[in-house]
PDB file of N, CA, C and O in Angstrom:
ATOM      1  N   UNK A   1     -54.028 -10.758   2.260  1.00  0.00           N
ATOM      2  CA  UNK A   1     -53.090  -9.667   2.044  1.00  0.00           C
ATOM      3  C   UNK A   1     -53.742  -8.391   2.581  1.00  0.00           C
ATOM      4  O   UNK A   1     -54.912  -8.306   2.210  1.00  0.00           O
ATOM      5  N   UNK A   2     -53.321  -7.356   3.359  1.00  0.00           N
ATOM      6  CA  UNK A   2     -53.406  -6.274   3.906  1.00  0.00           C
ATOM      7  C   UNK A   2     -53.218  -5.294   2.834  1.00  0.00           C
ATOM      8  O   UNK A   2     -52.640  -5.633   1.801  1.00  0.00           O
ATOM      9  N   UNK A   3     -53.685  -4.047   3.005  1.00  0.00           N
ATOM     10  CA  UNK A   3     -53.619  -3.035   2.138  1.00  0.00           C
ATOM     11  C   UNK A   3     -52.110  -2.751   1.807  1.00  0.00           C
ATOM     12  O   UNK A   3     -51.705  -2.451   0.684  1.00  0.00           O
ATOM     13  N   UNK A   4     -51.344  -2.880   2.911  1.00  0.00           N
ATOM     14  CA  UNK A   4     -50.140  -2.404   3.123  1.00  0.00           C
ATOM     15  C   UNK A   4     -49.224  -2.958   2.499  1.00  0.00           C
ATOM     16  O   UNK A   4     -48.335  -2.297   1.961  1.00  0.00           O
ATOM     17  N   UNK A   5     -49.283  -4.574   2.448  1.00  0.00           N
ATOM     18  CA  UNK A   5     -48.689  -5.134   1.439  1.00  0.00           C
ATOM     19  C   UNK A   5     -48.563  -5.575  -0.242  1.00  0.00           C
ATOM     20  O   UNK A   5     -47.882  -6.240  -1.022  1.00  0.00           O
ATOM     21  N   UNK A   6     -50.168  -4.365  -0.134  1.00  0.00           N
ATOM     22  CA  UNK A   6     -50.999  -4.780  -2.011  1.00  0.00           C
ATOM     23  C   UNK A   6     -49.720  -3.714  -1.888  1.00  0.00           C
ATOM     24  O   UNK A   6     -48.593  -4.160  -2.106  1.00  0.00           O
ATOM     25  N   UNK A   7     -49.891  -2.307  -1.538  1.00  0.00           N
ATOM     26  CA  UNK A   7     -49.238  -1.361  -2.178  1.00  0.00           C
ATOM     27  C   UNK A   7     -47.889  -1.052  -2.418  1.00  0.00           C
ATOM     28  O   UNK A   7     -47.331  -0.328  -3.242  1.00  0.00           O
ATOM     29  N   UNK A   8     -47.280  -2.168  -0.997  1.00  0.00           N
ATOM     30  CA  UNK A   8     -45.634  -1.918  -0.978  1.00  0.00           C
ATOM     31  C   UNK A   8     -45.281  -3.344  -1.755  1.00  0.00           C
ATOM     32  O   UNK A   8     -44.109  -3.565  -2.058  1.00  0.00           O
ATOM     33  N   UNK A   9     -46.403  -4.382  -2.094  1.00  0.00           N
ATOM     34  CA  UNK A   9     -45.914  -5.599  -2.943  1.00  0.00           C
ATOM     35  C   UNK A   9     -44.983  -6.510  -2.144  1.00  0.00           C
ATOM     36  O   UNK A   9     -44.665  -7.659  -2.452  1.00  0.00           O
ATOM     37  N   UNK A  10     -44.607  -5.838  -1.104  1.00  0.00           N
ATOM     38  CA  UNK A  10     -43.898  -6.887  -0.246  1.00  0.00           C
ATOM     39  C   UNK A  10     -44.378  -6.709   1.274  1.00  0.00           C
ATOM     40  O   UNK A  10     -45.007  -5.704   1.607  1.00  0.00           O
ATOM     41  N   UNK A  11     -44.000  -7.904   2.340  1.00  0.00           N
ATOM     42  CA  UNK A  11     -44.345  -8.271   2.958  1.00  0.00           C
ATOM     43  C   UNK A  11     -43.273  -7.285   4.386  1.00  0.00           C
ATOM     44  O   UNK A  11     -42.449  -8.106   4.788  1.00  0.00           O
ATOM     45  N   UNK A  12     -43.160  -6.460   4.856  1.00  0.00           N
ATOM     46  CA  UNK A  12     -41.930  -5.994   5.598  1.00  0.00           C
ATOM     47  C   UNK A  12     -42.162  -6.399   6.999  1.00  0.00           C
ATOM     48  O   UNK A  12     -43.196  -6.226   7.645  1.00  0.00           O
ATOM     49  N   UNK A  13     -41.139  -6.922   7.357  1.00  0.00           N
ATOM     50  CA  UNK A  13     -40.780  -7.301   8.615  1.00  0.00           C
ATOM     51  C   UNK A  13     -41.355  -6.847  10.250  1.00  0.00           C
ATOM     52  O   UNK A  13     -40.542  -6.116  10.818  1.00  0.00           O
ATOM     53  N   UNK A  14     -41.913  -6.988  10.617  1.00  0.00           N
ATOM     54  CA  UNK A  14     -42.449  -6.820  12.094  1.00  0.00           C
ATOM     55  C   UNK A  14     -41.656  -5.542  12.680  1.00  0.00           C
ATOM     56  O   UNK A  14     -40.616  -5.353  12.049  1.00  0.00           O
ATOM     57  N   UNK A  15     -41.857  -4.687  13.641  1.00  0.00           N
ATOM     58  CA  UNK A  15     -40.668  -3.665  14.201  1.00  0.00           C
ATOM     59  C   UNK A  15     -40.310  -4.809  15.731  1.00  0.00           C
ATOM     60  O   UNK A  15     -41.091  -5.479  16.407  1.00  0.00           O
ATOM     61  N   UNK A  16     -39.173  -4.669  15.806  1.00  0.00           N
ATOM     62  CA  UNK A  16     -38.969  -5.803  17.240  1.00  0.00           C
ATOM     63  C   UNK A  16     -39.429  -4.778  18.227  1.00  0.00           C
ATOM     64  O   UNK A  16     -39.405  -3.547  18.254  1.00  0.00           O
ATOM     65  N   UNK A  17     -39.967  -5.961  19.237  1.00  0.00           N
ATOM     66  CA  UNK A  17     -40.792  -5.239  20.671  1.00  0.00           C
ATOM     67  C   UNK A  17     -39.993  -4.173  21.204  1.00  0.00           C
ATOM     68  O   UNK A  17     -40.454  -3.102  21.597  1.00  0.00           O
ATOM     69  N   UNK A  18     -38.744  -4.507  21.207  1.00  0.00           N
ATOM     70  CA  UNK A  18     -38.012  -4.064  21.940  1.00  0.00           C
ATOM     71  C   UNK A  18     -38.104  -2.130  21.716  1.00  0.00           C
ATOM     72  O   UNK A  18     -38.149  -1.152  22.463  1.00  0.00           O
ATOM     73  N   UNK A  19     -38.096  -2.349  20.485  1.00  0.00           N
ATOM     74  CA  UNK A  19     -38.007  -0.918  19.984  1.00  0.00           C
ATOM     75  C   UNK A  19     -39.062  -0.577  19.918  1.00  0.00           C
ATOM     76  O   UNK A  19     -39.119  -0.160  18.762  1.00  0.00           O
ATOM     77  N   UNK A  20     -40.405  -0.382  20.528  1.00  0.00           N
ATOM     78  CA  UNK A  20     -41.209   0.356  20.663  1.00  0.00           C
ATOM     79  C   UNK A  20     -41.595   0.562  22.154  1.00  0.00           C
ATOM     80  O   UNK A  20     -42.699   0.964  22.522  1.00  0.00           O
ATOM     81  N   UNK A  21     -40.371   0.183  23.114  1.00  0.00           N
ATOM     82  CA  UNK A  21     -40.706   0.330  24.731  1.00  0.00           C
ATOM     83  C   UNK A  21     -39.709   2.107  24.896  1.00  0.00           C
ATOM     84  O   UNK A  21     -38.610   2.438  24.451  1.00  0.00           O
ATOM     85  N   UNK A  22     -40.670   2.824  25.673  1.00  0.00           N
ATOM     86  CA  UNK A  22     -40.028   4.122  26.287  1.00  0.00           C
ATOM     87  C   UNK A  22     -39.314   3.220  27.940  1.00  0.00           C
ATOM     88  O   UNK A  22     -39.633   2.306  28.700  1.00  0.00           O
ATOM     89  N   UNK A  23     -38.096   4.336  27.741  1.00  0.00           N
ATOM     90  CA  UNK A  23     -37.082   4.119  29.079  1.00  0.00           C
ATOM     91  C   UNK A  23     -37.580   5.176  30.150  1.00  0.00           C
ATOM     92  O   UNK A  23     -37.779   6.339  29.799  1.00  0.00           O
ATOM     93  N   UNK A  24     -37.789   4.751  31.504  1.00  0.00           N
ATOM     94  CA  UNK A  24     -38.279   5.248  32.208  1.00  0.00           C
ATOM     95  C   UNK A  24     -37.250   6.401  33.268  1.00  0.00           C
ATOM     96  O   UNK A  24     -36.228   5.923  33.762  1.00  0.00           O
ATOM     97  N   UNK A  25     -37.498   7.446  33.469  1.00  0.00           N
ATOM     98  CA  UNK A  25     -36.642   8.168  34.432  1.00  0.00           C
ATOM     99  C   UNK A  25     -36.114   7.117  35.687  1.00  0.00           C
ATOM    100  O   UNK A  25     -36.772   6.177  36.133  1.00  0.00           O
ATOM    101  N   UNK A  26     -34.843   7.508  36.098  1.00  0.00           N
ATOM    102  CA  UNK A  26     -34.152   7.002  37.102  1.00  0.00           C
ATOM    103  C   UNK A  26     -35.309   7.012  38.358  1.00  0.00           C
ATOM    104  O   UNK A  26     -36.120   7.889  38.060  1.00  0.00           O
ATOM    105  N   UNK A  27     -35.633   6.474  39.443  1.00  0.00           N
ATOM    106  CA  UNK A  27     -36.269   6.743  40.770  1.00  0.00           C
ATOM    107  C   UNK A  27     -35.818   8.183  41.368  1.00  0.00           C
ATOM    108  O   UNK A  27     -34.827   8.568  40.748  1.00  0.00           O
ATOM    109  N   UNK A  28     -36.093   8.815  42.054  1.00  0.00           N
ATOM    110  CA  UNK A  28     -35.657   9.479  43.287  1.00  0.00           C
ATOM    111  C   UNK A  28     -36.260   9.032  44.506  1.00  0.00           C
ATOM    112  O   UNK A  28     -37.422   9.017  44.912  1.00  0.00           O
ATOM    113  N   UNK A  29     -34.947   8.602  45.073  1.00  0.00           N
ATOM    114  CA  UNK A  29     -34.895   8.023  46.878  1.00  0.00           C
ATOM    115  C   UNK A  29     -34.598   9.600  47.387  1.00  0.00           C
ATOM    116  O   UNK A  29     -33.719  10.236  46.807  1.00  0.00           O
ATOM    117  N   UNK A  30     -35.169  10.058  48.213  1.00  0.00           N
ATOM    118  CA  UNK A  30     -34.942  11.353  49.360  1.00  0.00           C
ATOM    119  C   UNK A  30     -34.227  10.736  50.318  1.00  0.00           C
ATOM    120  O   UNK A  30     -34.556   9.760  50.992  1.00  0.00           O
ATOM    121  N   UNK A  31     -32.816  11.619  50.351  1.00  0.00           N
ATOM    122  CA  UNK A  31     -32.233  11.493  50.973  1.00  0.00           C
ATOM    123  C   UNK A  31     -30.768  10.684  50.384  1.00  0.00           C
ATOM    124  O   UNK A  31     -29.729  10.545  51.028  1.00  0.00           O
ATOM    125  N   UNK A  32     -30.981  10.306  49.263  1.00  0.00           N
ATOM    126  CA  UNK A  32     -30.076   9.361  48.374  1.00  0.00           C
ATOM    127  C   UNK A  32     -28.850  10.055  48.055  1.00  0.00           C
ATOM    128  O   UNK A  32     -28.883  11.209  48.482  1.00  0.00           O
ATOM    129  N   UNK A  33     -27.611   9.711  47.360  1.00  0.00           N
ATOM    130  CA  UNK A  33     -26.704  10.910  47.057  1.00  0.00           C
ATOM    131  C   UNK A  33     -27.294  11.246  45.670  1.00  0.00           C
ATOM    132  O   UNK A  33     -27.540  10.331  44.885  1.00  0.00           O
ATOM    133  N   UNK A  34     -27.589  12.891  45.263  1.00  0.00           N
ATOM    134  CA  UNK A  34     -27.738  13.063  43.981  1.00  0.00           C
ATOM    135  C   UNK A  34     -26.775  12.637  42.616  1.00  0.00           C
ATOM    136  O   UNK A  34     -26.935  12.775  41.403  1.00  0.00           O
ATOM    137  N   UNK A  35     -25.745  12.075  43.428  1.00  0.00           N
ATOM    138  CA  UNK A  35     -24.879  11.602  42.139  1.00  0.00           C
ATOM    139  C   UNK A  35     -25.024   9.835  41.848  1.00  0.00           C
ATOM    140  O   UNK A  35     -24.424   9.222  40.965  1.00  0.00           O
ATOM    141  N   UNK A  36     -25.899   9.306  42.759  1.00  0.00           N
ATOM    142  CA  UNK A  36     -26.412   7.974  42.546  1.00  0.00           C
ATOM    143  C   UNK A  36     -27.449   8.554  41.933  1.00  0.00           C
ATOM    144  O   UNK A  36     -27.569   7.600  41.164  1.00  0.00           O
ATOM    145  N   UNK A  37     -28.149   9.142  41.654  1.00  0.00           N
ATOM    146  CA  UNK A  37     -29.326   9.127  41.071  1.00  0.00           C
ATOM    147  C   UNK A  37     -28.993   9.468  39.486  1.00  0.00           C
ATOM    148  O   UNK A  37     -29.617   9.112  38.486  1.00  0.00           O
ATOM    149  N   UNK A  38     -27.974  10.158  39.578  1.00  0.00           N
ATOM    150  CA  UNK A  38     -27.475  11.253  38.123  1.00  0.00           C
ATOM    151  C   UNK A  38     -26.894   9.964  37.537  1.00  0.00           C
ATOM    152  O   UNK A  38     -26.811  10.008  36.310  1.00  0.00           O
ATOM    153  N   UNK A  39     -26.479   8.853  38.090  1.00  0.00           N
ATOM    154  CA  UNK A  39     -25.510   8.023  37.516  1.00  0.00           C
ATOM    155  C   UNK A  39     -26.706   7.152  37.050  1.00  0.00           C
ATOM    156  O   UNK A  39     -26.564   6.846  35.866  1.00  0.00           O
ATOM    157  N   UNK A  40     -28.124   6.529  37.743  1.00  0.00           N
ATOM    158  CA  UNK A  40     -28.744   5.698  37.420  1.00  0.00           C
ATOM    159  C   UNK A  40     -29.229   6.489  36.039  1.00  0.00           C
ATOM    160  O   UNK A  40     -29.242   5.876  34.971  1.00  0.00           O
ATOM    161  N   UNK A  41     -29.636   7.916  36.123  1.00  0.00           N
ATOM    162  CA  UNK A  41     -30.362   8.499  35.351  1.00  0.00           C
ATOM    163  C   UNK A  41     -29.381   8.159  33.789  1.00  0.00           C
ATOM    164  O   UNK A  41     -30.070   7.788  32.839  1.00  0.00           O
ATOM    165  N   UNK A  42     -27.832   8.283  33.540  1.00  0.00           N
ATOM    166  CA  UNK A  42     -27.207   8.196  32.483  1.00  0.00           C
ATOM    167  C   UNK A  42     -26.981   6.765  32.343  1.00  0.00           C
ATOM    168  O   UNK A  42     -26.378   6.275  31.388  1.00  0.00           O
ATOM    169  N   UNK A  43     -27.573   5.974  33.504  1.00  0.00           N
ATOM    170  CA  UNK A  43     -27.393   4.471  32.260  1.00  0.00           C
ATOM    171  C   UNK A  43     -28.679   4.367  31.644  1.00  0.00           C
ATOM    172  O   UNK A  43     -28.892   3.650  30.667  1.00  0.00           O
ATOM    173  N   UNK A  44     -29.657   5.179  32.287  1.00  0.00           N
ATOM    174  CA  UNK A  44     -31.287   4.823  31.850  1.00  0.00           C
ATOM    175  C   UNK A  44     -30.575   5.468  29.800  1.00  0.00           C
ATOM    176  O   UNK A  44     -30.527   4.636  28.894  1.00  0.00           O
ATOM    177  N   UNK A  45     -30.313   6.398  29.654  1.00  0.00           N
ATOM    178  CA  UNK A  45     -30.246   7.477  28.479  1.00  0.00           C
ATOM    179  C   UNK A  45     -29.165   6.325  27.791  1.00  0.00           C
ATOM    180  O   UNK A  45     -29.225   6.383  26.563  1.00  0.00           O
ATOM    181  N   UNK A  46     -28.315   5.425  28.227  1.00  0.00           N
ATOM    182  CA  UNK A  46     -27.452   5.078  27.126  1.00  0.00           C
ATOM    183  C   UNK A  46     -28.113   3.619  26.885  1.00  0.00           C
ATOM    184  O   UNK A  46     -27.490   2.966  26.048  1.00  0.00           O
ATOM    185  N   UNK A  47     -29.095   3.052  27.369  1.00  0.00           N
ATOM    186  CA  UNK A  47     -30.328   2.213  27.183  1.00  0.00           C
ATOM    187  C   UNK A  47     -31.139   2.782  25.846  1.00  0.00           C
ATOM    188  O   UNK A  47     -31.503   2.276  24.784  1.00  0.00           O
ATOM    189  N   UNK A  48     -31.241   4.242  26.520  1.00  0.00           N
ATOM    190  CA  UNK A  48     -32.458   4.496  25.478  1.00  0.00           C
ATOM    191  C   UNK A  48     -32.027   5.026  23.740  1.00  0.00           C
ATOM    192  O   UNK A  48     -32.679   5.038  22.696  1.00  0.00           O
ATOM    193  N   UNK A  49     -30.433   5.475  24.135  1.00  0.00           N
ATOM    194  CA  UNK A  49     -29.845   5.864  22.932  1.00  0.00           C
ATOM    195  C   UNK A  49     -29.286   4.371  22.004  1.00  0.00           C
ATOM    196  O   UNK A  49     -29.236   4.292  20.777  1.00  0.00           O
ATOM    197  N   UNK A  50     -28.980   3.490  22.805  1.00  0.00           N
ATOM    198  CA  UNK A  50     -28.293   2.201  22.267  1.00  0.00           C
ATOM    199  C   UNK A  50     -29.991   1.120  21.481  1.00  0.00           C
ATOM    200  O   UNK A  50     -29.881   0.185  20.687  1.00  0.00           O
ATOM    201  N   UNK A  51     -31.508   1.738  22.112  1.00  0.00           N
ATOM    202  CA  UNK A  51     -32.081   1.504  21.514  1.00  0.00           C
ATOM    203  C   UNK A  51     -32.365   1.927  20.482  1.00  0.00           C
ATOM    204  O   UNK A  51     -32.531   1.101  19.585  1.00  0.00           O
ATOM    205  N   UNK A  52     -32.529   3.283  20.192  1.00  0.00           N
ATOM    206  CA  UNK A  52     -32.008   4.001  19.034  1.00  0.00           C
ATOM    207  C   UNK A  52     -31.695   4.147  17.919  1.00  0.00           C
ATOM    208  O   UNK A  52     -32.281   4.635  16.953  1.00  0.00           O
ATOM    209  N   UNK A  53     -30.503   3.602  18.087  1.00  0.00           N
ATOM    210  CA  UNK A  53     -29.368   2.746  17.464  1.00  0.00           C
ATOM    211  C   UNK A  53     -30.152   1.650  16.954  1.00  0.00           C
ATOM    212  O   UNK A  53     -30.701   1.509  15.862  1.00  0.00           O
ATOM    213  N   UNK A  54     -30.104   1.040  17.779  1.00  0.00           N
ATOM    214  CA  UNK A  54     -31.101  -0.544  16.720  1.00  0.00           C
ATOM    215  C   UNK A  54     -32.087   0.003  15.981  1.00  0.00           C
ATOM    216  O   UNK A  54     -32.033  -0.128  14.758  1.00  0.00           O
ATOM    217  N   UNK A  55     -32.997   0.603  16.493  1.00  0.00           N
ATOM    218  CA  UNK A  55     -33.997   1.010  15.630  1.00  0.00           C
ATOM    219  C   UNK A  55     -33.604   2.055  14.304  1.00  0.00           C
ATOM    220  O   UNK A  55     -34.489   2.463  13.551  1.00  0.00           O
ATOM    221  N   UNK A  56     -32.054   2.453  14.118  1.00  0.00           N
ATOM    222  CA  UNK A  56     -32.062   2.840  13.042  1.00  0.00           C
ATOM    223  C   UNK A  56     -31.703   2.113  12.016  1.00  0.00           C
ATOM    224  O   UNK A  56     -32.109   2.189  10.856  1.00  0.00           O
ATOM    225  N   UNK A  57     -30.544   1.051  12.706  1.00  0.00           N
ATOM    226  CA  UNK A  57     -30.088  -0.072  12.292  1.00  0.00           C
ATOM    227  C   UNK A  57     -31.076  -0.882  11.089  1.00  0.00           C
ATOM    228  O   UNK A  57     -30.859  -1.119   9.901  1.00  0.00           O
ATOM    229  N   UNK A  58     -32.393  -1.216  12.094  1.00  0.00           N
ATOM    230  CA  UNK A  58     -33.453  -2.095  11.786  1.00  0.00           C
ATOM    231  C   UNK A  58     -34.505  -1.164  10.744  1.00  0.00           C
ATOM    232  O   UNK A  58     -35.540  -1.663  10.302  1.00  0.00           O
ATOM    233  N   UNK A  59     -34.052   0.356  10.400  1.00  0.00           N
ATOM    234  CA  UNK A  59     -34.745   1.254   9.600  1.00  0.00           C
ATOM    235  C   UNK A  59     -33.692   0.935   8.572  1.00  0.00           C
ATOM    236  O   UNK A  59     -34.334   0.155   7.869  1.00  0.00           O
ATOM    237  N   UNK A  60     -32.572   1.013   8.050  1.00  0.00           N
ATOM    238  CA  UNK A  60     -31.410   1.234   6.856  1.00  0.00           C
ATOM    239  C   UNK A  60     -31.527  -0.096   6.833  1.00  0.00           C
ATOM    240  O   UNK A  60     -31.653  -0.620   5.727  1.00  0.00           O
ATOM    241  N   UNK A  61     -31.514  -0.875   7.942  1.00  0.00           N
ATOM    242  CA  UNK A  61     -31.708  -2.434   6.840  1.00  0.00           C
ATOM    243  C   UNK A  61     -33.093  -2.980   5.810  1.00  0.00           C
ATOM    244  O   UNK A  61     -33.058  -3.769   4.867  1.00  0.00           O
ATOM    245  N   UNK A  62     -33.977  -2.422   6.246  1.00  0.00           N
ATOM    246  CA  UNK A  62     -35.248  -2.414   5.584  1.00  0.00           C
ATOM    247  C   UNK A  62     -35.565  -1.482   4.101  1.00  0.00           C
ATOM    248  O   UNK A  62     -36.312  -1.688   3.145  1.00  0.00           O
ATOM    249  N   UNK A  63     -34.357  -0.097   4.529  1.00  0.00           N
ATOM    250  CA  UNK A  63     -34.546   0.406   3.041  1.00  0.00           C
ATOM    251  C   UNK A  63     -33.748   0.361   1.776  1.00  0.00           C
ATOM    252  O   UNK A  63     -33.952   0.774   0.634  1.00  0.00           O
ATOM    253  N   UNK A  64     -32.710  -0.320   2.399  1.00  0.00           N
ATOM    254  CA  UNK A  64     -31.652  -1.150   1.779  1.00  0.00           C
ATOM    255  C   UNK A  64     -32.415  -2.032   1.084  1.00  0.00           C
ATOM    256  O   UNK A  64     -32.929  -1.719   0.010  1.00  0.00           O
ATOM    257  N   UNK A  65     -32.574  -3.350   1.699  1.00  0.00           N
ATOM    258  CA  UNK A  65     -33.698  -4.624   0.901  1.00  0.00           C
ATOM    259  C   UNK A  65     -34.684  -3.853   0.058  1.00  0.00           C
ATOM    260  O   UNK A  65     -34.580  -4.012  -1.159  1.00  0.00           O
ATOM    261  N   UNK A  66     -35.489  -3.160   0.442  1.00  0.00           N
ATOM    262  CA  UNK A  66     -36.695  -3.155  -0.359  1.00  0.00           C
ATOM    263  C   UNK A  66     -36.914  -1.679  -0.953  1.00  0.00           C
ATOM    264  O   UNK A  66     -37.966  -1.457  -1.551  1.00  0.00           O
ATOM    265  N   UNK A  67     -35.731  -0.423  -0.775  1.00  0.00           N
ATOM    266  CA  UNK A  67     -36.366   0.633  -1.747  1.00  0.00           C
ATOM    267  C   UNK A  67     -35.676   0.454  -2.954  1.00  0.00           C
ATOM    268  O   UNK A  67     -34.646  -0.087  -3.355  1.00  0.00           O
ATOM    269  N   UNK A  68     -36.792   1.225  -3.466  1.00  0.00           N
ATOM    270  CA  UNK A  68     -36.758   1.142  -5.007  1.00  0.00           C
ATOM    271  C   UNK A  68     -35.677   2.225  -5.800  1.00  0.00           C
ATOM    272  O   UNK A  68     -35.881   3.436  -5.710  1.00  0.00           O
ATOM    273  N   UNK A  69     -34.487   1.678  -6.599  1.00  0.00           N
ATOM    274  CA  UNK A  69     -33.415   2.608  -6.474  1.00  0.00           C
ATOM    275  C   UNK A  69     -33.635   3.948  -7.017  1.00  0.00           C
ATOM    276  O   UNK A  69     -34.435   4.108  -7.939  1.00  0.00           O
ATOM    277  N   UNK A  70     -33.127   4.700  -6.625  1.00  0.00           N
ATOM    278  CA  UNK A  70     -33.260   6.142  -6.598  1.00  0.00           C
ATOM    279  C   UNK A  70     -33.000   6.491  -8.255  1.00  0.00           C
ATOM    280  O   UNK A  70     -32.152   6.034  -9.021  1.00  0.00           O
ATOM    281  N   UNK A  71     -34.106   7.511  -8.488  1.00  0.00           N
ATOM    282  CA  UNK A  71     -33.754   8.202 -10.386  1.00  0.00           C
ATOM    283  C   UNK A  71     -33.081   9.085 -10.123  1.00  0.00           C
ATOM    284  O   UNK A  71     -33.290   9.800  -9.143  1.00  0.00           O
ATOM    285  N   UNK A  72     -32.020   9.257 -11.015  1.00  0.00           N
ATOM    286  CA  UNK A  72     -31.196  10.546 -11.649  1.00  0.00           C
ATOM    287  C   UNK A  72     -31.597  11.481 -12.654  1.00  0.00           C
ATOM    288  O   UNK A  72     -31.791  11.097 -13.808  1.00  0.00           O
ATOM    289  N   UNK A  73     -31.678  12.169 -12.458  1.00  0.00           N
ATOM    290  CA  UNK A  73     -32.557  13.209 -13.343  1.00  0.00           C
ATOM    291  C   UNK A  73     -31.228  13.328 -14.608  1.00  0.00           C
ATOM    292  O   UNK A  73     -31.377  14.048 -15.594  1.00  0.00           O
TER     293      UNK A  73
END
């Protein structure tokens, strides 16, 4: 057992690979049309936002299962 799991008592799930890769800027070709490049550049951003997304996904599903419910004063 790891420290991490004496203290949280449970065992939490791996983060998937996926969500710890950075999305890389579009290329620039010289000479290319700047609106091929602007277009590669906004699928790179809805890659990196749709990863995002999972990774918040894969955050609210984890504190769902395992936090400890909230006190009311």
């Amino acid at each position: 057992m790891v420290k991490g799991q004496a203290v949280a008592g449970v065992a939490l799930p791996s983060l998937p690979d996926d969500l710890r890769r950075q999305e890389a800027h579009a290329p620039v070709v010289e000479g290319e049309p700047v609106i091929a490049i602007l277009a590669r550049e906004r699928q790179a951003l809805d890659r990196a936002n749709a990863r995002q997304g999972r990774t918040v996904q894969f955050y609210d599903d984890i504190t769902t299962r395992y936090a400890l419910p909230k006190r009311t004063n």
